[in-house]
Each structure stands twice: as structure tokens, then as C-alpha cells.
Residue, then its C-alpha position, 0 to 999 in steps of 0.5 A: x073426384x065427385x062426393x059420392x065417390x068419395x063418399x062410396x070408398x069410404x063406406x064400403x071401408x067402414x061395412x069392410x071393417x065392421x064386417x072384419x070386426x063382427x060389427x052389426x051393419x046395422x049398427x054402423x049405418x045407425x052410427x054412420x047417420x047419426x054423425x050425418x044429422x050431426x054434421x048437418x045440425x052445425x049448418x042447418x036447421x032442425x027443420x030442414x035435416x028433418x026436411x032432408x031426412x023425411x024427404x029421403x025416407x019418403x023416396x027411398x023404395x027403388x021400385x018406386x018411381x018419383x012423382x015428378x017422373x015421367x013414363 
């Protein structure tokens, strides 16, 4: 089983639960990211989660292809 997998059943338990309990899923995925950077932050450094974050807040848009991309 790959880590995305895993990774996918167990947020699409934490949004099925937080959907039960009236929970924002806003405030889940804020949640959810936080407890990311922390986990990052015991073996990494500030700048490379920055990096990570930055990287993925940069390439975000599905409708965007990368740059390295080709046609």
C-alpha cells in the first residue's frame, strides 16, 4: 500500500467525521496542515517546510501546467 493511499482513506475519514459532527472543512484541512508542518518541523528545517509549502501553494492551480511540462 503506497502513502498516498494510505494518506487518502484517512482524510476522507477525517472530512466523513467532520461532516457527521458539523465540523467546517475548512477548519479541518487548517487543522490537518498544521499537524503537516509540525510533523515536518521535528525533521526538517524551517526553510525547507517553507520551501515545501511555497512550492506547493505555487503549483497548486489543476489548470496550470508546469513549467517543466511539455505539450
Amino acid at each position: 500500500m503506497s502513502s498516498a493511499t494510505i494518506a487518502e482513506r484517512h482524510f476522507k475519514a477525517a472530512l466523513d467525521e467532520a461532516n457527521t459532527e458539523g465540523v467546517d472543512p475548512d477548519a479541518l484541512c487548517r487543522s490537518l496542515l498544521g499537524l503537516v508542518v509540525n510533523q515536518y518541523l521535528q525533521s526538517r528545517s524551517v526553510a525547507d517546510v517553507q520551501s515545501e509549502l511555497r512550492f506547493l501553494a505555487e503549483n497548486c492551480d489543476p489548470d496550470t501546467d508546469f513549467a517543466f511540462m511539455r505539450p
